[in-house]
Every structure is written in structure tokens, then in C-alpha cells.
ZADO-1210 file (C-alpha; in nm, 4 decimals, padded with zeros to 6 digits):
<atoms>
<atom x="00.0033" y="-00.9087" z="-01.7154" code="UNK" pos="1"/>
<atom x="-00.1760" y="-01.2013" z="-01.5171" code="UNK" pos="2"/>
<atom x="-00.5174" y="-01.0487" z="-01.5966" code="UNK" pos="3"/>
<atom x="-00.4526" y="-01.0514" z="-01.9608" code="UNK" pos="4"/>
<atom x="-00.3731" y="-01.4601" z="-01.9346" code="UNK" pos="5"/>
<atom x="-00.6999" y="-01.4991" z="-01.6711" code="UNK" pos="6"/>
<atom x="-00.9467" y="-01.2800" z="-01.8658" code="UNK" pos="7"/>
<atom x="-01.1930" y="-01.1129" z="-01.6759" code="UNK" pos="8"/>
<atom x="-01.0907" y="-01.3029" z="-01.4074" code="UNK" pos="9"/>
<atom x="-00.7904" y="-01.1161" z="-01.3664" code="UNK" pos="10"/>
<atom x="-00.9554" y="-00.8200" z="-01.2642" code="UNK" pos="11"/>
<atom x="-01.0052" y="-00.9040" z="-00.9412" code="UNK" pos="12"/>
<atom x="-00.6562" y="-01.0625" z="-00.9123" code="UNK" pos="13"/>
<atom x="-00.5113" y="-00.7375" z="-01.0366" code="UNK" pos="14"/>
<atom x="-00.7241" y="-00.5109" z="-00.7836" code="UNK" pos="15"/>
<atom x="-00.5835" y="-00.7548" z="-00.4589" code="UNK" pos="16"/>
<atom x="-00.2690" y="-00.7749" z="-00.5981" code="UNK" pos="17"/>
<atom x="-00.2917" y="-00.3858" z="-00.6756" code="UNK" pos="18"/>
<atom x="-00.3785" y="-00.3439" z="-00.3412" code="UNK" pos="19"/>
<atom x="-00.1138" y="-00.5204" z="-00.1497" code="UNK" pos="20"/>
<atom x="00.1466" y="-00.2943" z="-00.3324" code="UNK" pos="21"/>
<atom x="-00.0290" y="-00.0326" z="-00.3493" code="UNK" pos="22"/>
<atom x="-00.1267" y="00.0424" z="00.0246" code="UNK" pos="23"/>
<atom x="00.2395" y="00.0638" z="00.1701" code="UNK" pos="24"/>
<atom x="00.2738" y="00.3695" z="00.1630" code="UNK" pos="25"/>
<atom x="-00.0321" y="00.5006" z="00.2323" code="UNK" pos="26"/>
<atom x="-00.0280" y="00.2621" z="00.5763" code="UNK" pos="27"/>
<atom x="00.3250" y="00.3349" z="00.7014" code="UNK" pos="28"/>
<atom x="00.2518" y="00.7403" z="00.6514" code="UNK" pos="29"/>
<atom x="-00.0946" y="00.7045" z="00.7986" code="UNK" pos="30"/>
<atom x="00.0015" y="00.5678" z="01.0765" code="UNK" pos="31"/>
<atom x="00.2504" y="00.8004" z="01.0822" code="UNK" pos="32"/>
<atom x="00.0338" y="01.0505" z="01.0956" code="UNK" pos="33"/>
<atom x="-00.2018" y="00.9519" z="01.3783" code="UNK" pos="34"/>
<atom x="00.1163" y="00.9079" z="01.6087" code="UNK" pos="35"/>
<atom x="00.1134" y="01.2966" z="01.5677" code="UNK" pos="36"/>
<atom x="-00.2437" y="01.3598" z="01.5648" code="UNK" pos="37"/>
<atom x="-00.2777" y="01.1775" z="01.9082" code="UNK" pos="38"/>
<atom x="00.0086" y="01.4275" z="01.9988" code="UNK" pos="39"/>
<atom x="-00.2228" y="01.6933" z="01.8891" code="UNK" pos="40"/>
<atom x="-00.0198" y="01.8297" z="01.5963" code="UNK" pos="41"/>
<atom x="-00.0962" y="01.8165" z="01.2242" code="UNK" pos="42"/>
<atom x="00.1830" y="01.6682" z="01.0231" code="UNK" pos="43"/>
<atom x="00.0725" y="01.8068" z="00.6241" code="UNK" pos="44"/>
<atom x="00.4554" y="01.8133" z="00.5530" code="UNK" pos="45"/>
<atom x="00.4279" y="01.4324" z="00.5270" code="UNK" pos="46"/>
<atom x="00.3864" y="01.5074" z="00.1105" code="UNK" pos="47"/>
<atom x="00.7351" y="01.6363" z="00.1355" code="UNK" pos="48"/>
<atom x="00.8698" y="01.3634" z="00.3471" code="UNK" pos="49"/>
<atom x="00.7491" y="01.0981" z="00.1462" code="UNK" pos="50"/>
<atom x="00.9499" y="01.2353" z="-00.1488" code="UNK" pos="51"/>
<atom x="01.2831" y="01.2512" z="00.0697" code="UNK" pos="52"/>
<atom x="01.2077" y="00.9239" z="00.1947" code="UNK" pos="53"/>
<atom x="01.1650" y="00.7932" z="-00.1404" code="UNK" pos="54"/>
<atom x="01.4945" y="00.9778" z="-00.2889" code="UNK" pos="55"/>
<atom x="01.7115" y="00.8871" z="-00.0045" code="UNK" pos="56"/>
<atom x="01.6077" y="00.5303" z="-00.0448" code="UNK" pos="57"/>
<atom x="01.6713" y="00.4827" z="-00.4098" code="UNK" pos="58"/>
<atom x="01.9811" y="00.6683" z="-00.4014" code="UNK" pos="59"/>
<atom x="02.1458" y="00.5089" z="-00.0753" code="UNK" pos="60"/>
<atom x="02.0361" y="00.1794" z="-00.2472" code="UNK" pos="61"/>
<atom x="02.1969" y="00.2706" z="-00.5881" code="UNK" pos="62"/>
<atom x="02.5428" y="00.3696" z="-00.4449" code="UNK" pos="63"/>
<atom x="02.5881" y="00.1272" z="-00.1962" code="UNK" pos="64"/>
<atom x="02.3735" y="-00.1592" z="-00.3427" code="UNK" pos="65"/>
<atom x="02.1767" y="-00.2519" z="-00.0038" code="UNK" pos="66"/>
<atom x="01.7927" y="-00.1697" z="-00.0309" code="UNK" pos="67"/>
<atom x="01.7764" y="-00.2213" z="00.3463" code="UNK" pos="68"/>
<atom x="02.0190" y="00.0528" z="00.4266" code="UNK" pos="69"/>
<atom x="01.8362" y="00.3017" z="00.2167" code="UNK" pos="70"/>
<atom x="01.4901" y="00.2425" z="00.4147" code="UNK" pos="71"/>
<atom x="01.6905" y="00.3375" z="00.6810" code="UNK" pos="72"/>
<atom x="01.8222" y="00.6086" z="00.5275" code="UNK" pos="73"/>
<atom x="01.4474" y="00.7204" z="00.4360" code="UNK" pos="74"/>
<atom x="01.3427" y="00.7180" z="00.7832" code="UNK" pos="75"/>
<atom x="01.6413" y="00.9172" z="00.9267" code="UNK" pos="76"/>
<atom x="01.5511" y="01.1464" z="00.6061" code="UNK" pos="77"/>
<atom x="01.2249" y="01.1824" z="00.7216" code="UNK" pos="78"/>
<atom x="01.3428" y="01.1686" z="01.1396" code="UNK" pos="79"/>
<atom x="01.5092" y="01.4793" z="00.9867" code="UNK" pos="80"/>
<atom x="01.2241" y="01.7034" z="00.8464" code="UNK" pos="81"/>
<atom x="00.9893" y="01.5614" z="01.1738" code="UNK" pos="82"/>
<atom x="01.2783" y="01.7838" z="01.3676" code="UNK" pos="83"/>
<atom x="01.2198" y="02.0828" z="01.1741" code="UNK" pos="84"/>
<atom x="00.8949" y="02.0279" z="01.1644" code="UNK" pos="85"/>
<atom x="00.8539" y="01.9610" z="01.5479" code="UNK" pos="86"/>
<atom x="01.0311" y="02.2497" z="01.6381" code="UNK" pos="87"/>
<atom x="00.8794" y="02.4850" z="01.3980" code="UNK" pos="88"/>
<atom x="00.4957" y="02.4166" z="01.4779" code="UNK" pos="89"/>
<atom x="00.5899" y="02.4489" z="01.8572" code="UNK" pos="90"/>
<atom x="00.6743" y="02.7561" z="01.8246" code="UNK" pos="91"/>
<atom x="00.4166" y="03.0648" z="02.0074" code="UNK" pos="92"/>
<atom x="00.0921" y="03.1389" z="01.7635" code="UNK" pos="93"/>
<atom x="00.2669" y="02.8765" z="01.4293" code="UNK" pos="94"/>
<atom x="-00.0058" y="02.7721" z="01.2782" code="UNK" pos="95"/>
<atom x="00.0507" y="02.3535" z="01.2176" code="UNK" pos="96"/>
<atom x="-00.1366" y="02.3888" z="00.8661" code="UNK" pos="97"/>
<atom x="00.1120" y="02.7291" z="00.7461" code="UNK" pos="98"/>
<atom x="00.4181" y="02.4806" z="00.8315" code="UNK" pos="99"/>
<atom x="00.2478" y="02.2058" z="00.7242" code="UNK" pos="100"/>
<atom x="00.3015" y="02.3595" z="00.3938" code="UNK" pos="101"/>
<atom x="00.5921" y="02.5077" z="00.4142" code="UNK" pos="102"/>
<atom x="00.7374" y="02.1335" z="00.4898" code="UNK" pos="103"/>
<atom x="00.6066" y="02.0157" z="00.1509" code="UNK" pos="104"/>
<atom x="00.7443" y="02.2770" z="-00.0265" code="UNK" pos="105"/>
<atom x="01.1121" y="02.2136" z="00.1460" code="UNK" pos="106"/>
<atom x="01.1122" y="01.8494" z="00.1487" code="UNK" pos="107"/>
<atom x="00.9981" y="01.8273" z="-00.2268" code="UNK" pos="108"/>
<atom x="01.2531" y="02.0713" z="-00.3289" code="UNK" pos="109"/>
<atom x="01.5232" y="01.9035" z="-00.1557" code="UNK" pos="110"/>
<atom x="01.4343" y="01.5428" z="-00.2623" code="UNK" pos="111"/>
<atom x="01.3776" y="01.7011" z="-00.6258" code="UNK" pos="112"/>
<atom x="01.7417" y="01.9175" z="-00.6644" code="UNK" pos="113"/>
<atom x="01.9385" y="01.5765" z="-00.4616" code="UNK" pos="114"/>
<atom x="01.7997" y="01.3238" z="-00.6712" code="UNK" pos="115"/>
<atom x="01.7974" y="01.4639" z="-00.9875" code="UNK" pos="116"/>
<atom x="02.1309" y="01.2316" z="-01.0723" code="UNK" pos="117"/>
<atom x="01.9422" y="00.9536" z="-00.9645" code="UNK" pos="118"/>
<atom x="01.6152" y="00.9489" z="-01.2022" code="UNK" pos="119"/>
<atom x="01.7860" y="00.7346" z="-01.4807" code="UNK" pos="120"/>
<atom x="01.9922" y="00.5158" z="-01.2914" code="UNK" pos="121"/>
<atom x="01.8735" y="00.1310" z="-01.1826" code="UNK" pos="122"/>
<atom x="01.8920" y="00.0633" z="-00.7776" code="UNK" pos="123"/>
<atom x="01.8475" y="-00.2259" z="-00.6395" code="UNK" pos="124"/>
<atom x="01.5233" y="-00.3628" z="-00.5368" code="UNK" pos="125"/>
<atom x="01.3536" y="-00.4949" z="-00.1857" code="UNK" pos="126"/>
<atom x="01.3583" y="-00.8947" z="-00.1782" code="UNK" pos="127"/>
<atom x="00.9381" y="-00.9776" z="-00.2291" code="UNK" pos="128"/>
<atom x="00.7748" y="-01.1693" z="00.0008" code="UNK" pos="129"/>
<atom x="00.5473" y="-01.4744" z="-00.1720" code="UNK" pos="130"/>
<atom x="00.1898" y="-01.5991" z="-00.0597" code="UNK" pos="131"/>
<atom x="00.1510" y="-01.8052" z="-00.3403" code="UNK" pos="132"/>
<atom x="00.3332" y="-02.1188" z="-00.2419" code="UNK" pos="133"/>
<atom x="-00.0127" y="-02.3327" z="-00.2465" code="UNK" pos="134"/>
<atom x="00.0000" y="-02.2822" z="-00.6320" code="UNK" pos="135"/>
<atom x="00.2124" y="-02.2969" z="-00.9616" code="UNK" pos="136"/>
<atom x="00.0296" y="-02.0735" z="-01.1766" code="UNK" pos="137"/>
<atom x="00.2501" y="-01.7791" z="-01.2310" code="UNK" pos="138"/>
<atom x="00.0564" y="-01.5069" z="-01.2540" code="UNK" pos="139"/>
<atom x="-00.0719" y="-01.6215" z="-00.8707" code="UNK" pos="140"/>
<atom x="00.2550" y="-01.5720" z="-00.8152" code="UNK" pos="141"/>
<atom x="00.3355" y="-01.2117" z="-00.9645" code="UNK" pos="142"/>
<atom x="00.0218" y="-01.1236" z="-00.7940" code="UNK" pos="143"/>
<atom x="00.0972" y="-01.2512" z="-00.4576" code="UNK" pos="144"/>
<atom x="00.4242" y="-01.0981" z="-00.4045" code="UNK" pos="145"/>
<atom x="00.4009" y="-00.8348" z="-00.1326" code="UNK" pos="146"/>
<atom x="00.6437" y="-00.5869" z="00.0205" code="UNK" pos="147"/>
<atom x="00.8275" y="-00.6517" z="00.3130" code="UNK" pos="148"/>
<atom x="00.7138" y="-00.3194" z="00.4406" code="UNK" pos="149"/>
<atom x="00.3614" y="-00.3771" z="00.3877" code="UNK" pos="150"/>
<atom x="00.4174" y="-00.6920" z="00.6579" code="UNK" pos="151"/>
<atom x="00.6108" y="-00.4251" z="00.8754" code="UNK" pos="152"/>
<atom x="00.3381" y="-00.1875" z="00.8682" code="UNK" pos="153"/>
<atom x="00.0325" y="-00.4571" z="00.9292" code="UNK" pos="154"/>
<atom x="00.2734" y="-00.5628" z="01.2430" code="UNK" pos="155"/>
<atom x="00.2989" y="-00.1685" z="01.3553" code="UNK" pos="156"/>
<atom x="-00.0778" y="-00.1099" z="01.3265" code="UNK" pos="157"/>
<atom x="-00.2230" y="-00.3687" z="01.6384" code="UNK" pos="158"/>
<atom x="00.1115" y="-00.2494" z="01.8175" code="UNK" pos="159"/>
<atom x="00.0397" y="00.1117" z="01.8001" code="UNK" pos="160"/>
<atom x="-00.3511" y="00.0691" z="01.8850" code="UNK" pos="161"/>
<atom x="-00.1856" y="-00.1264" z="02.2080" code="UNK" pos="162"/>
<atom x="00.0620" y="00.1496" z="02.2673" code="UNK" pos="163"/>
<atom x="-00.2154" y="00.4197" z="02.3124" code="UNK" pos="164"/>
<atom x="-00.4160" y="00.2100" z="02.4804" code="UNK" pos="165"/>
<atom x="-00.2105" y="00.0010" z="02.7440" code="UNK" pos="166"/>
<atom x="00.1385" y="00.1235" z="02.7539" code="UNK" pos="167"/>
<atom x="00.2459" y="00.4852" z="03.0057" code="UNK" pos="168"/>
<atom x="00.4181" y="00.6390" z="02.7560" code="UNK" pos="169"/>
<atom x="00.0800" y="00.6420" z="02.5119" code="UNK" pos="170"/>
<atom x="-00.0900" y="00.7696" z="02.7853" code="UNK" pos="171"/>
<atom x="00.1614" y="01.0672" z="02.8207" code="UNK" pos="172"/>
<atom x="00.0723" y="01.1189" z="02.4289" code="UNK" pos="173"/>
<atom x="-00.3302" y="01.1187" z="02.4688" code="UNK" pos="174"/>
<atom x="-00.3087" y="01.3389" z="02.7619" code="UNK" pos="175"/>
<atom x="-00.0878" y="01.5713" z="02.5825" code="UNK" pos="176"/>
<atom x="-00.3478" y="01.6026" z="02.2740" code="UNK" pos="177"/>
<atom x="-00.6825" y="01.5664" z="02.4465" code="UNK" pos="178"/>
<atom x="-00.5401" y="01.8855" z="02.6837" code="UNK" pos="179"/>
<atom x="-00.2090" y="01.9538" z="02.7274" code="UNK" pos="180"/>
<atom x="-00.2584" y="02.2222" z="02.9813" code="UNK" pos="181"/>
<atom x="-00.3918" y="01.9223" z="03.2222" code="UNK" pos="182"/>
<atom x="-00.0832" y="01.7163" z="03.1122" code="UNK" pos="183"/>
<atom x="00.1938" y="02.0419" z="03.2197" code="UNK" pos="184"/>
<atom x="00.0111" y="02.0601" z="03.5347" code="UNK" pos="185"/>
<atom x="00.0935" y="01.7172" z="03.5780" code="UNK" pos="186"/>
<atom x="00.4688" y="01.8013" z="03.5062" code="UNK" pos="187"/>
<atom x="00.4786" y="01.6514" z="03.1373" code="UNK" pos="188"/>
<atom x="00.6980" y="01.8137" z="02.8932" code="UNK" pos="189"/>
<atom x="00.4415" y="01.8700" z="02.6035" code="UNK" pos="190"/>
<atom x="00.7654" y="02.0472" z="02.3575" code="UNK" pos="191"/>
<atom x="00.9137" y="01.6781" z="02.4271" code="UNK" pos="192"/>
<atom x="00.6125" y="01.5033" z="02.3757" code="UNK" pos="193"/>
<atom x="00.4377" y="01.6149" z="02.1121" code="UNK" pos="194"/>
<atom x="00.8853" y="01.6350" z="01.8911" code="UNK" pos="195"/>
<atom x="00.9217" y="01.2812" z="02.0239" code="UNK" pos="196"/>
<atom x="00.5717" y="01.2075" z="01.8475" code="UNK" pos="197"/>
<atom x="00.6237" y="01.3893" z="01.5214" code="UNK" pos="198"/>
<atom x="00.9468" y="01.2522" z="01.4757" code="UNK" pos="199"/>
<atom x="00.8514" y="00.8988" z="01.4900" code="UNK" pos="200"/>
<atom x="00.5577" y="00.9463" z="01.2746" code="UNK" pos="201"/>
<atom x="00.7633" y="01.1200" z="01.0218" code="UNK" pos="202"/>
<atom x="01.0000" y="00.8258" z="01.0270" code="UNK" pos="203"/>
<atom x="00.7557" y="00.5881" z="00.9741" code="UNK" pos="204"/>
<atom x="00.6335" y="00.8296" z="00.6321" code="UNK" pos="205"/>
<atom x="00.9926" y="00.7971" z="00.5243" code="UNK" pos="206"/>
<atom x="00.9797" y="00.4556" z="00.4887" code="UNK" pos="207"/>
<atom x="00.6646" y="00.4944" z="00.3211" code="UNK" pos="208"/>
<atom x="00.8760" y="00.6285" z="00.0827" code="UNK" pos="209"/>
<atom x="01.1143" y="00.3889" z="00.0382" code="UNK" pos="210"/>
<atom x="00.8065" y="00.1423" z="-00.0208" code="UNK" pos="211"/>
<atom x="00.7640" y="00.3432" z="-00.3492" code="UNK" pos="212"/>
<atom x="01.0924" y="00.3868" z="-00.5269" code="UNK" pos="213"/>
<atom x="01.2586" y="00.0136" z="-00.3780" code="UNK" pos="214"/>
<atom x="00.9232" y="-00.1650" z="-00.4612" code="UNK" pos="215"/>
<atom x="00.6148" y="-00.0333" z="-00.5896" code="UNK" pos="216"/>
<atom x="00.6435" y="00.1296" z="-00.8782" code="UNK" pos="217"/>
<atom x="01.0417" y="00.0357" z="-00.8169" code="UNK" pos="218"/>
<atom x="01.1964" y="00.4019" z="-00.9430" code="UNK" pos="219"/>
<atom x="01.2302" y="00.7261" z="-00.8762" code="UNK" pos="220"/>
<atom x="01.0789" y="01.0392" z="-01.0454" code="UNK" pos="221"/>
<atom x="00.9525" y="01.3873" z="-00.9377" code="UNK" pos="222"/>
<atom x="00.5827" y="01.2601" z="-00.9784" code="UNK" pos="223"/>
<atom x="00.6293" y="00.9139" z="-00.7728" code="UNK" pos="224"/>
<atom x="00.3767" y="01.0485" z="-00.4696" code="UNK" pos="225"/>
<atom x="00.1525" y="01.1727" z="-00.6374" code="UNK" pos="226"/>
<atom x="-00.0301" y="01.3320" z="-00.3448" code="UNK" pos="227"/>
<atom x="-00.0174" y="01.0191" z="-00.1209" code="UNK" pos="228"/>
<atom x="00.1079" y="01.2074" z="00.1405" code="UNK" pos="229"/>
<atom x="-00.1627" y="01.4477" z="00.1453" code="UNK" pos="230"/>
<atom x="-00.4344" y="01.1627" z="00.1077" code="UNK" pos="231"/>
<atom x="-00.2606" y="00.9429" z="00.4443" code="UNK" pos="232"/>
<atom x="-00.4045" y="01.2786" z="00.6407" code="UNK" pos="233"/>
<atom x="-00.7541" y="01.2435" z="00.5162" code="UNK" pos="234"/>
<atom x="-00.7237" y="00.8603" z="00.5945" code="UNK" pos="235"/>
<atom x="-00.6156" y="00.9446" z="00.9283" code="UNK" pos="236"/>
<atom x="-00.9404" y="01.1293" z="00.9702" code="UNK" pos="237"/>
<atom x="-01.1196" y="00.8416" z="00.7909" code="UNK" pos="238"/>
<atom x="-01.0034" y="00.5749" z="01.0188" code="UNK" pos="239"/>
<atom x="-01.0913" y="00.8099" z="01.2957" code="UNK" pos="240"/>
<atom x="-00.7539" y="00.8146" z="01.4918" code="UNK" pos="241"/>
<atom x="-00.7655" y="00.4633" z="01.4822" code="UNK" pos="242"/>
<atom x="-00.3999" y="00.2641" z="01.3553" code="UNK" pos="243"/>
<atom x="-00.5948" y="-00.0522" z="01.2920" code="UNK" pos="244"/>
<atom x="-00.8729" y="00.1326" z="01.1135" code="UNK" pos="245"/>
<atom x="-00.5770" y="00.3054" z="00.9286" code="UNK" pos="246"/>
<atom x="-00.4876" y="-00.0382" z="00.8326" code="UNK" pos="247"/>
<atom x="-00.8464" y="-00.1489" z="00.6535" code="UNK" pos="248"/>
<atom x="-00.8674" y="00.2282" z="00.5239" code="UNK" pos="249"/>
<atom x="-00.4914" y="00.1427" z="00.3302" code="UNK" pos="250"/>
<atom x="-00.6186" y="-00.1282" z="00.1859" code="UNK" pos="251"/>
<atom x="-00.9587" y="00.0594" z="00.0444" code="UNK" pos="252"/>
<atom x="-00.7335" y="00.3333" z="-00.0639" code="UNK" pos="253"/>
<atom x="-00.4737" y="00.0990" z="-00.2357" code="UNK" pos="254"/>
<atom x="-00.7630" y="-00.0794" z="-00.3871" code="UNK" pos="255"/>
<atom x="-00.9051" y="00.2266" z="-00.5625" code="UNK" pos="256"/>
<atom x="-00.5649" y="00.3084" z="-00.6900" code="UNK" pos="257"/>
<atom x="-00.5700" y="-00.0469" z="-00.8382" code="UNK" pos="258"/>
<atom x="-00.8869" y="00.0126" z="-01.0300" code="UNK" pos="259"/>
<atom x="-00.7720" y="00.1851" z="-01.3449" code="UNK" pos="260"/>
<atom x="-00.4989" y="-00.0606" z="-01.4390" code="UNK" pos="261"/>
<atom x="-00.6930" y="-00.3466" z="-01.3710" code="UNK" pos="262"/>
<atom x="-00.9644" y="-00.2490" z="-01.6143" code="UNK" pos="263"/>
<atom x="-00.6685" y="-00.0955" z="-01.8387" code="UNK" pos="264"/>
<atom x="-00.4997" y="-00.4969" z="-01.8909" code="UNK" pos="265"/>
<atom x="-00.7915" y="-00.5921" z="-02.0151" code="UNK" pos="266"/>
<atom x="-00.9042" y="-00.3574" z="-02.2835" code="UNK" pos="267"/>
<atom x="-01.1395" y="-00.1257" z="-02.1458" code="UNK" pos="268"/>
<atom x="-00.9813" y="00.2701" z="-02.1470" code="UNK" pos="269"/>
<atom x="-01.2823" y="00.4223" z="-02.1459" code="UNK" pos="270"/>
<atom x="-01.3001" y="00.6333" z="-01.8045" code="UNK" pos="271"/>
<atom x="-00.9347" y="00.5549" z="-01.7822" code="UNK" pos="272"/>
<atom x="-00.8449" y="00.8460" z="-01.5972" code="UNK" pos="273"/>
<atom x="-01.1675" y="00.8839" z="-01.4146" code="UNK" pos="274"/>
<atom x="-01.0845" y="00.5035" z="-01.2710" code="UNK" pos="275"/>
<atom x="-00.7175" y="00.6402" z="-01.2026" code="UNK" pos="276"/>
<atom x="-00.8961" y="00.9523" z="-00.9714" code="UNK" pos="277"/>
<atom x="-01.0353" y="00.6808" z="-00.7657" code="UNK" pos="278"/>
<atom x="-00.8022" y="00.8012" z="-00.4985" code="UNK" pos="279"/>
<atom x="-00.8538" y="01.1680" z="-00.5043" code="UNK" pos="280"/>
<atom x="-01.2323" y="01.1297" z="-00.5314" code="UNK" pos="281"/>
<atom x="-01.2210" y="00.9340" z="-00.2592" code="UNK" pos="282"/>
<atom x="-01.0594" y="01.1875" z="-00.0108" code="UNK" pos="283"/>
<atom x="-01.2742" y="01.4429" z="-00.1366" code="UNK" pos="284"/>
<atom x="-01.5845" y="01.2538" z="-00.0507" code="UNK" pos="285"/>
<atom x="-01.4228" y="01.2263" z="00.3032" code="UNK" pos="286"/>
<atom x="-01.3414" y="01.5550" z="00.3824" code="UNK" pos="287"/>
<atom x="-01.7067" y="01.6605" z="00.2449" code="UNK" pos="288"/>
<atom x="-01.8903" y="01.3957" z="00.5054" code="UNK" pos="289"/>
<atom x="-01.6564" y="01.4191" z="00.7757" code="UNK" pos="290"/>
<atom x="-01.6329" y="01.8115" z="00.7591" code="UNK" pos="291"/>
<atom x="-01.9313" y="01.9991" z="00.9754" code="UNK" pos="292"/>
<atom x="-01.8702" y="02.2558" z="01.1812" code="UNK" pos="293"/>
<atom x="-02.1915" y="02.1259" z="01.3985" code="UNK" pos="294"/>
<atom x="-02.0296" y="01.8295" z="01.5512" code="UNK" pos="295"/>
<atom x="-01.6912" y="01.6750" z="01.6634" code="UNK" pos="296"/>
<atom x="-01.5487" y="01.3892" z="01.4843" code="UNK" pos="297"/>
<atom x="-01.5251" y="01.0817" z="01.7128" code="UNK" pos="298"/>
<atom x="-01.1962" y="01.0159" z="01.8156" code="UNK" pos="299"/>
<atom x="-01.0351" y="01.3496" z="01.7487" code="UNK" pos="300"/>
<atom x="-00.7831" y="01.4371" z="01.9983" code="UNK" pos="301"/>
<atom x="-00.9390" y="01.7819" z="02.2011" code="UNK" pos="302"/>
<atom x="-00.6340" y="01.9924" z="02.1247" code="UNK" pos="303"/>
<atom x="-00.5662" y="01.8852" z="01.7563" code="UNK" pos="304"/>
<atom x="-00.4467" y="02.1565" z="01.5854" code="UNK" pos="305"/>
<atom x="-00.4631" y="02.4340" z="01.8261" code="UNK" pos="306"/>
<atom x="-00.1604" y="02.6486" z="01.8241" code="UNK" pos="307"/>
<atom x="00.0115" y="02.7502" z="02.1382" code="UNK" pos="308"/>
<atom x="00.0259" y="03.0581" z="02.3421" code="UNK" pos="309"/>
</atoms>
């Protein structure tokens, strides 16, 4: 481990380098998630689409032996559920949280019974990126490989903030979740809108997936989300609809994930597991300040949530 070579100066190295391969998938399925949000839909089946992405990745990468196709395979796994999902919430008085759940329980059943021949085996990898060709020390160099897919999802988060902003077609998407009885009066097809939105997003949260089992932690195993896809919502909320926001909130998520084994390579276990919470605590202490029934959240699109007549 580099921080065991640099001392206590590792731990710093290890939370930055924790954090760059840590926040992958917590950016690409953020930012998956606001795409829908803006659409005025909730998206909580992105737990389950993580996993698919994640199992459809390693496996397409183990049989064929090309990590690229299986992150495309994990975001036509996860263009898949978004369908389902799309067409399910749209549907007269659905509640979005009621499918929302359902999803999680489908996808992570699915992804569990298809890749159970695929726990043991060894799949190829995604090629690392380096930012450490100013230096020779190696453990710089461990630290400062990133995933390609972090770099993809840093590129998405300016364009998407431009895409709501500037572009028609994000316009058609605000109107459509601020009030989408305006937008039908103006002869937009919300049912096309708001699927067209959900499965993009969920596309971009299957390649979150693939960022887990073809890079960081490199496998794949029942427990390889554990509950990111649930925490990219309350980021979403956190960043306050905002992609580039979602960006800087990745990185603070990914960094408290890094905590525990940064401490952990250099001795200290005590509060192991509370260190390794960091995460969870974390969205709890977001939903608790950002929760009032008093006042709207800034940013919130004005039909998020609300099912349909």
C-alpha cells in the first residue's frame, strides 16, 4: 500500500487516490439521476441498475475479453430497466417511490440469479489512465491512476449543466418537470419526455456499474453496491439538481468512502467501521437538513414526484 511506504503521509494520498476511484460511480448514477429529476420523475430503481450494470459488464468482459464492450453492455442493461421503469411510473396514480422499489428488487434479483457463474471467474480489466507522469515514485503512481469513466463522467457533468441550460431539447425537459400541464398545452409529449429522460439517466447508472466490477474494486459479488445507488439520489438532492454540483458532491462522497482504508494501511482500526459508515452517515445528515416540510428545496423541479392523473 503507498501509505504504508509514505507513513502518515500516505493518508492523504490514499483519501485522493480513494477518491478518484471511488466517486465513479456515484458521479455517472448521479447524474443519472438528475437527468430524471429535471424530467420530474424519481429514479430509486437506480440500486438495482447499478447491480445489472455491474454484472453485465464483468460478464460481457469475461466471455468476450473486451472491457469496453461490456460498459456498453451495462448501459443497454440499464437502457433496459429505464424502459420498464419509464413506462411503469407513467402509468395513472403509480407512485415513482412504490416502483422505485420494485426496480431494486427486480434488477438485483436479475443481476444476482445471471451472474452467479460469474463471481469466481477473472474478467478483464479497464486500461487506467495515469496523472503521475511528473514523478517516479511508485506509489504516486498506484495512486494516480484513475478510471477512464471517471474522465467520461467529469466531461458529462459541464455538458449536461449546458444542456439544461442552453440547448431546446433541455428546455423541453425543465418545462416538462417544473409543470408539465403548461408543457402539453404547448403540444409536448410529456410520456416521451420524461421515457426519453429516464432512459438516458439509467444508462448513464449502468455504466456506473461497470466502473465497479471493470475497475474499482475490479470484481463482481452480490455486495459490490453497497447502497451506492440509493446514496447518488440523496446526492442529487445535495447538489441541488445541479450536474456540476453532482460532480464536487462525488468527490466528497468518494472521499468519505476513502476514509476507513486510509486510516486502516496505517495501523489504526479503532472506529474502523464507524470510518467505513462515512458514506451512509453522510446521506443521513442530508436527508435530515434538507428535509422540512416548511420550505422548498432550491432547485427542485415543481412537479418532482407527483404522480399523474
Amino acid at each position: 500500500m503507498a501509505s504504508e511506504a509514505l507513513g502518515w503521509w500516505g493518508v492523504p494520498l490514499a483519501i485522493i487516490a480513494g477518491t478518484l476511484r471511488g466517486s465513479a460511480p456515484f458521479l455517472l448514477v448521479s447524474l443519472g439521476e438528475c437527468l430524471t429529476e429535471k424530467s420530474g420523475k424519481i429514479n430509486l430503481g437506480l440500486e438495482g441498475t447499478l447491480l445489472m450494470g455491474a454484472m453485465s459488464a464483468y460478464a460481457v468482459s469475461y466471455l468476450t475479453g473486451s472491457p469496453w464492450l461490456g460498459v456498453v453492455m451495462a448501459g443497454v442493461a440499464g437502457m433496459f430497466l429505464g424502459l420498464i421503469h419509464g413506462w411503469l411510473a407513467q402509468q395513472p396514480r403509480v407512485n415513482d417511490v412504490a416502483v422505485g422499489i420494485a426496480m431494486i428488487i427486480f434488477g438485483s434479483g436479475l443481476a444476482f440469479f445471471l451472474g452467479k457463474p460469474f463471481i469466481q471467474p477473472s474478467a478483464p480489466q479497464l486500461p487506467t489512465l495515469s496523472l503521475a507522469g511528473w514523478t517516479q515514485i511508485p506509489q504516486l503512481e498506484s495512486a494516480l491512476s484513475i478510471s477512464p469513466l471517471f474522465i467520461l463522467g467529469v466531461a458529462i457533468a459541464p455538458l449536461m449543466q449546458w444542456f439544461f441550460r442552453s440547448s431546446r431539447w433541455g428546455l423541453l425537459v425543465r418545462a416538462v418537470g417544473d409543470s408539465p400541464d403548461a408543457a402539453k398545452a404547448m403540444g409536448i409529449s410529456i410520456f416521451k419526455v420524461r421515457m426519453a429522460s429516464i432512459v438516458a439517466g439509467s444508462f448513464l447508472a449502468g455504466i456506473g456499474g461497470a466502473s465497479l466490477s471493470l475497475f474499482y474494486p475490479g470484481s463482481w459479488s452480490e455486495r459490490i453496491s453497497s447502497g451506492q445507488g440509493l446514496m447518488a439520489v440523496a446526492l442529487v438532492i445535495f447538489a441541488r439538481w445541479n450536474p456540476v454540483q453532482c460532480l464536487y458532491a462525488s468527490l466528497l462522497f468518494g472521499g468519505a468512502q476513502a476514509i476507513g482504508p486510509a486510516l486502516q494501511s496505517v495501523g489504526i482500526d479503532a472506529y474502523y467501521y464507524l470510518f467505513n459508515a462515512s458514506p451512509y452517515i453522510l446521506t443521513l445528515l442530508i436527508m435530515v437538513i434538507t428535509c422540512s416540510p416548511k420550505r422548498t428545496l432550491t432547485g427542485a423541479p415543481g412537479a418532482l414526484g407527483q404522480a399523474q392523473e
